[in-house]
C-alpha positions in Angstrom: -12.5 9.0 -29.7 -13.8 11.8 -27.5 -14.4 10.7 -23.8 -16.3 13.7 -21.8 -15.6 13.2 -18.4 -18.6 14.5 -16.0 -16.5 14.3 -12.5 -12.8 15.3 -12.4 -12.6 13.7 -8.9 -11.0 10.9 -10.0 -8.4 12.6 -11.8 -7.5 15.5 -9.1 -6.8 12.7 -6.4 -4.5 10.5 -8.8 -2.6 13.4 -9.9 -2.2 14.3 -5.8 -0.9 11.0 -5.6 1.6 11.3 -8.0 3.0 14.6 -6.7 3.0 13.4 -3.3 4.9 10.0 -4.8 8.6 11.0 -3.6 7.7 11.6 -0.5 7.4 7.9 0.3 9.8 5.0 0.5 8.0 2.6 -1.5 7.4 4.8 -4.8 9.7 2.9 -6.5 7.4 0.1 -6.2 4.7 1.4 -7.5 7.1 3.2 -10.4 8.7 -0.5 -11.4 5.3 -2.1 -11.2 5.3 -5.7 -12.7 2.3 -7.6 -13.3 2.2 -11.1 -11.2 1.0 -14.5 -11.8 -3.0 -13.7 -10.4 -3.1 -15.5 -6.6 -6.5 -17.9 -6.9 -7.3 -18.0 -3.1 -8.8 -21.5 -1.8 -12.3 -21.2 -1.1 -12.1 -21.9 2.4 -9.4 -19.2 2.5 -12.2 -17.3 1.1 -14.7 -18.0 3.3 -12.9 -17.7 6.2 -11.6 -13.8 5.5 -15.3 -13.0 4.4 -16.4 -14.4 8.2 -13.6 -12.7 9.6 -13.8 -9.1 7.9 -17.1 -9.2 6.8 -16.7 -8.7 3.6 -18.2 -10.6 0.4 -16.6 -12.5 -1.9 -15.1 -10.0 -4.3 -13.6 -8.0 -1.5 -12.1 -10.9 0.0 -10.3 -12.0 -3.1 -9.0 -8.9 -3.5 -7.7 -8.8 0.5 -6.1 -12.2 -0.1 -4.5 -10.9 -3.7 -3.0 -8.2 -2.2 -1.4 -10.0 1.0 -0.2 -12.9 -0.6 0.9 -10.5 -4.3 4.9 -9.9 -4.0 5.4 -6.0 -4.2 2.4 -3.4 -4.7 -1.5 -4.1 -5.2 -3.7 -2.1 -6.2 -7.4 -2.5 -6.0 -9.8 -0.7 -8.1 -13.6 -0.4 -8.1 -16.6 1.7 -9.0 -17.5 4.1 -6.6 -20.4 3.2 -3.9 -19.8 -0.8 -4.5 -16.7 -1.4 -1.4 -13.9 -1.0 -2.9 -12.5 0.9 0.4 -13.5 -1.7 2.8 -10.8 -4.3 1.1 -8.2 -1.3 1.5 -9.1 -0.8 5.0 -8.7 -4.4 5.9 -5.2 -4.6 3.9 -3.9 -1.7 6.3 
């Protein structure tokens, strides 16, 4: 299968990443990743994060996920549809 890639974007800032991995203290983290049972937020959980952050619904799922996930989250999503508002609200 032949996949033409038309940005390289993408790929320049995960290989960045990787280089700059042992320069912090949690790389082993993300090096051991482990795949957890998936958290299913209560919808007034929900609600209450999407009031709160302003986010929608997708975004605050993934908020929720990642505080209440054991260990490193990572949350992905096409570009110009907020992924980087969840990240934002993690940090």
């Amino acid at each position: 299968m032949l996949i033409i890639s038309r940005s390289l974007s993408t790929v320049h800032r995960e290989y960045a990443a990787l280089m700059g991995m042992n320069h912090y203290d949690w790389a082993d983290a993300v090096y051991e990743a482990r795949i957890d049972a998936p958290v299913i937020p209560a919808e007034s959980h929900i609600r209450k994060v999407m009031v709160a952050q302003r986010l929608n619904n997708p975004q605050a799922r993934a908020v929720i996920a990642s505080l209440e996930t054991p260990g490193f989250s990572l949350i992905q999503g096409c570009v110009f549809l907020g992924s980087t508002c969840p990240v934002s609200d993690v940090f």
